[in-house]
N, C-alpha and C positions, 0 to 999 in steps of 0.2 A: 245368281247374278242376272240382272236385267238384260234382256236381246242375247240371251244365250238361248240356244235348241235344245229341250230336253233331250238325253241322252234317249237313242230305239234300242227296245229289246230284242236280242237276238232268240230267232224262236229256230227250231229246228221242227221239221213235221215229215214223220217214216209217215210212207204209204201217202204224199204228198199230192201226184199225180194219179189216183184212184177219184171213186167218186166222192164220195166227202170229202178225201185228203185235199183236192184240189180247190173246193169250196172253202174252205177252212183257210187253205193258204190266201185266196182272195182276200175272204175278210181281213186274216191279220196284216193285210201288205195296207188294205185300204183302212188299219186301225191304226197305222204305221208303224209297223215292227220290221223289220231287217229277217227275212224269211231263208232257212234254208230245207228244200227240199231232197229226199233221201227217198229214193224209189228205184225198182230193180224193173218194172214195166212187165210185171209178171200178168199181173193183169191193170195196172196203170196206163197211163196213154198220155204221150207227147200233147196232142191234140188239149187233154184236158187242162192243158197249162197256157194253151195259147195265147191267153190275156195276159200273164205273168213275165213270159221269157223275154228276154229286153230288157226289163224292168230294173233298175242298177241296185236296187233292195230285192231283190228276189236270186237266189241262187239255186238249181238242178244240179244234182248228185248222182248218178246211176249205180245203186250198190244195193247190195243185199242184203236187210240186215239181220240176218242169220250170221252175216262174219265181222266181226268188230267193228265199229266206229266210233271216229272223235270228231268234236267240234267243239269250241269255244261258244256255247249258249248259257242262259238263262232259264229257258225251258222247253220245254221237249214236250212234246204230242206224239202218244206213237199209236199209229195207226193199221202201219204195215202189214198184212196178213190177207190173203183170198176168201172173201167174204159169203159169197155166194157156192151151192151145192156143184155146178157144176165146174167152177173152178178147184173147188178145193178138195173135191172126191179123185180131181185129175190123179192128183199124186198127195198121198195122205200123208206119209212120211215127211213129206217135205212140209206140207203144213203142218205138223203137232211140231218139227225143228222151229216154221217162224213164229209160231205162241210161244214156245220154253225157248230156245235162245234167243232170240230177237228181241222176247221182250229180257230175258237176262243180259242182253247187251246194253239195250236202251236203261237200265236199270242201274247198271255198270258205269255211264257217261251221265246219268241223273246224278250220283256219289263222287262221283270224280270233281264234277262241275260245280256241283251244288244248286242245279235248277231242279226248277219242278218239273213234275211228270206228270201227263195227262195218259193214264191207261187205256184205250180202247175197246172195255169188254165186250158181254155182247148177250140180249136176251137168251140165248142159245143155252147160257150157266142153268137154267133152269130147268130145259129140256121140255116133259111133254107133263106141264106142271099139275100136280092134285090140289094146288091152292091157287085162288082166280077172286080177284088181278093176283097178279104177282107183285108182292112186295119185299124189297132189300134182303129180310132176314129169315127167306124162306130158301133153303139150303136145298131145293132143285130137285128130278125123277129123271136123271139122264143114263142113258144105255152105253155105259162104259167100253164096250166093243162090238157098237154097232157101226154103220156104214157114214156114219156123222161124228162118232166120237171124238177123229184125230180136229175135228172142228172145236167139237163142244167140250171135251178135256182140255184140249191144249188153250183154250180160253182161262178152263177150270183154273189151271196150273198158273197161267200166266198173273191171275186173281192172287193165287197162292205166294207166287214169285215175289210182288208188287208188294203185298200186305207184311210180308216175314222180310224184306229191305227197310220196310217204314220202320218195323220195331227194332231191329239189329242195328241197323244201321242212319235211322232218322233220317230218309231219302224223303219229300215231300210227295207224296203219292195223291192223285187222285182218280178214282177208280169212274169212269160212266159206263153202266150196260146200256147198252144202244140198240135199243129198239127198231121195228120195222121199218126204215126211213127209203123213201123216193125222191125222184125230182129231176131234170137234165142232168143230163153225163153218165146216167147207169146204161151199161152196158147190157145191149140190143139182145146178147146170145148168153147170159149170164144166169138163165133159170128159174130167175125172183120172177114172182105175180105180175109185180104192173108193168115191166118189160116185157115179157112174154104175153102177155096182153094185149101192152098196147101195140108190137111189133102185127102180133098176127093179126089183130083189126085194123091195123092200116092195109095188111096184104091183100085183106078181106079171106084171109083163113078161117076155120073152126079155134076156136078160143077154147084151150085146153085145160080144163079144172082136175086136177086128183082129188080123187075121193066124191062125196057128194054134193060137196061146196057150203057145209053145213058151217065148215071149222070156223076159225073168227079170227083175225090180224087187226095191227091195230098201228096207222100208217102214220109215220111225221114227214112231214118236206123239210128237206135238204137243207133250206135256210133254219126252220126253228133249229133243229137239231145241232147246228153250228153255235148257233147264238147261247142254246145250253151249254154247248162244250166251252166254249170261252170263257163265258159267265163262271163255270166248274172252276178252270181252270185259275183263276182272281180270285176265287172265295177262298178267306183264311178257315178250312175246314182239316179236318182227317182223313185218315185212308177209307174209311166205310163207305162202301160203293152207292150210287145213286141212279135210280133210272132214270134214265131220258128217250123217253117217248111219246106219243100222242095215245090218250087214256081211250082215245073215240074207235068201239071196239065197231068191226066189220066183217061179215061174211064173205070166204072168197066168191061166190055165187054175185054177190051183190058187186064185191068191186068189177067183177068181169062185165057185168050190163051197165056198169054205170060208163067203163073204159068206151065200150062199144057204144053208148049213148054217145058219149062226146065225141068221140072219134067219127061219127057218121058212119059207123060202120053196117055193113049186113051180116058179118059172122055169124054162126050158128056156136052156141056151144056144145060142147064133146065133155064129156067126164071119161076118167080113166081110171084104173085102183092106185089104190091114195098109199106114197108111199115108206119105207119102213120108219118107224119112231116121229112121225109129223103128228107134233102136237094137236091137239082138238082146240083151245082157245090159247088163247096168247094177246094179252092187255096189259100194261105197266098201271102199278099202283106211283103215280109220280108226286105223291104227299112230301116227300123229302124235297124231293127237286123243286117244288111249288113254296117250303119252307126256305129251305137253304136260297135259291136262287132267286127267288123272288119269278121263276119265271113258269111258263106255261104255252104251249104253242098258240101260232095265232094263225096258222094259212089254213083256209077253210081247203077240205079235200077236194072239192068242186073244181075248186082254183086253181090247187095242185098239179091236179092230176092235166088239168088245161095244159098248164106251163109245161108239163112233162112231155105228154102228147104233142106239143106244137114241135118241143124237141126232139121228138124220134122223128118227126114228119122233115125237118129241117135237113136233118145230117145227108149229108153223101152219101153217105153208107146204105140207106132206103132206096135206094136205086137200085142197088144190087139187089138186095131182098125183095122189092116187089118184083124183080122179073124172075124169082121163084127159086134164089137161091135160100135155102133153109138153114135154121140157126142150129146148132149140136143139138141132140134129140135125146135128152137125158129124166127118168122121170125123177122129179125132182119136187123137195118140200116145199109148198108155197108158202115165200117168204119174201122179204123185202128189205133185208138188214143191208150194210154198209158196204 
């Protein structure tokens, strides 16, 4: 009927106040959906919501979702889980609990509800791959009980949860592994590449590489990788998972001079032994995602990595850090995921 409001989707998004998760909820608030966020701030951050709270379409939830929840949605983005090595090696147990029940709850309120699900995998299903790029229906070389596993199983698992709901049960699933992605709001002491990075070239520290920087990453910013997930998430598709990442392959050696180029930094770099199961290359075949969604990243890394850099330089927090307080000291795979 004429001068009526279309009805907003009510979206729910675990891991909301993380670094994607927070991006994400921006977009869907500024695409006008009725948002509600679900975060335990394990490693989320108030902070990362700043622009949202107030907001009378926007809702904050403090829960975990390792233990049940309900909401009255349409669909569901679940994010939720410690992304980076030195969060999630903290306590392993606890992360393979948020890959298998977290996403079994979120999977539990997709059936109940009847929304969709947007899965959160993670290039990580692949592990330290014999096939380059990596494409959909190459079924992974991961170290079952190595020092990353409760990561990269419980991903595994979470893939497995998601895919056996769709046929059982006809839950609308859609699966993204998520690639190496950057951009403001990743967290300063988190162990990823171009935080570790950029932090210690602002300090004017040694810029620390493992191994010999030979390996190869392969970087999206924060916004494509959003714009993917949505797009997913709209498409009338299947459960078959899709990458989304930037194909544009890079050497850690290289992103570290390019950090320190822009940053104006004097860092020297250090290399260290490169640690257990860190893959050699890692590149998304994103032929699917270039199909299916019509889409493909567009922020040049030059750019990025600017935008990133001006935001470690911005925060509060670099106050502290430059007068020499250090971030956790953990040797850790260089990476860059969500």
């Amino acid at each position: 009927m004429e001068g009526l409001t279309p009805m907003r989707t009510r979206v729910l998004v675990t891991g909301g106040a993380g670094f994607i998760g927070s991006h994400l909820c921006e977009r869907l608030i500024d695409d006008g959906h009725e948002v509600i966020c679900l975060d335990n701030l394990f490693t989320g951050r108030r902070s990362n919501m700043a622009k949202l709270l107030g907001n009378p379409h926007f809702e904050f939830e403090r829960h975990d979702v390792a233990e049940p929840f309900h909401a009255e949605v349409d669909q569901i983005y679940h994010l939720a889980c410690p992304a980076s090595p030195v969060h999630y090696q903290r306590n392993p147990v606890r992360t393979v609990r948020t890959c298998v029940q977290g996403t079994l709850n979120a999977l539990e309120l997709a059936r109940e509800t009847g929304a969709r699900l947007f899965i959160a995998s993670t290039s990580e299903v692949y592990g330290d791959p014999e096939v380059h790029p990596q494409q959909e229906d190459y079924w992974g070389h991961v170290n079952p009980i190595g020092i990353r596993a409760c990561y990269d199983e419980g991903k595994r698992c979470a893939e497995a949860l998601a895919v056996s709901f769709a046929r059982q049960y006809g839950v609308e699933v859609r699966l993204g592994r998520i690639f190496n992605t950057y951009g403001p709001r990743m967290h300063e002491n988190d162990g990823r590449v171009v935080s570790n990075f950029a932090v210690q070239a602002l300090r004017e520290e040694p810029l620390t590489i493992y191994g010999d920087g030979s390996q190869t990453r392969s970087f999206c910013y924060v916004d494509d990788l959003v714009e993917a997930v949505v797009r997913l998430m709209a498409t009338e598709t299947d459960f078959r998972p899709v990458n989304l990442g930037n194909p544009r392959e890079t050497t850690v050696e290289q992103i570290a001079r390019e950090i320190k180029r822009l940053a104006g930094s004097r860092s020297e770099l250090v290399f260290r032994p490169l640690p257990e199961d860190d893959p050699t290359r890692r590149r998304p075949d994103i032929s699917r995602a270039e199909t299916l969604l019509g889409w493909e990243p567009k922020v040049d890394l030059e750019d990025g990595l600017r935008r990133t850099i001006a935001d470690f330089a911005a925060r509060t927090t670099m106050t502290t850090l430059t007068s020499g307080q250090r971030p956790e000291s953990v040797p850790v795979r260089q990476e860059a995921c969500r």
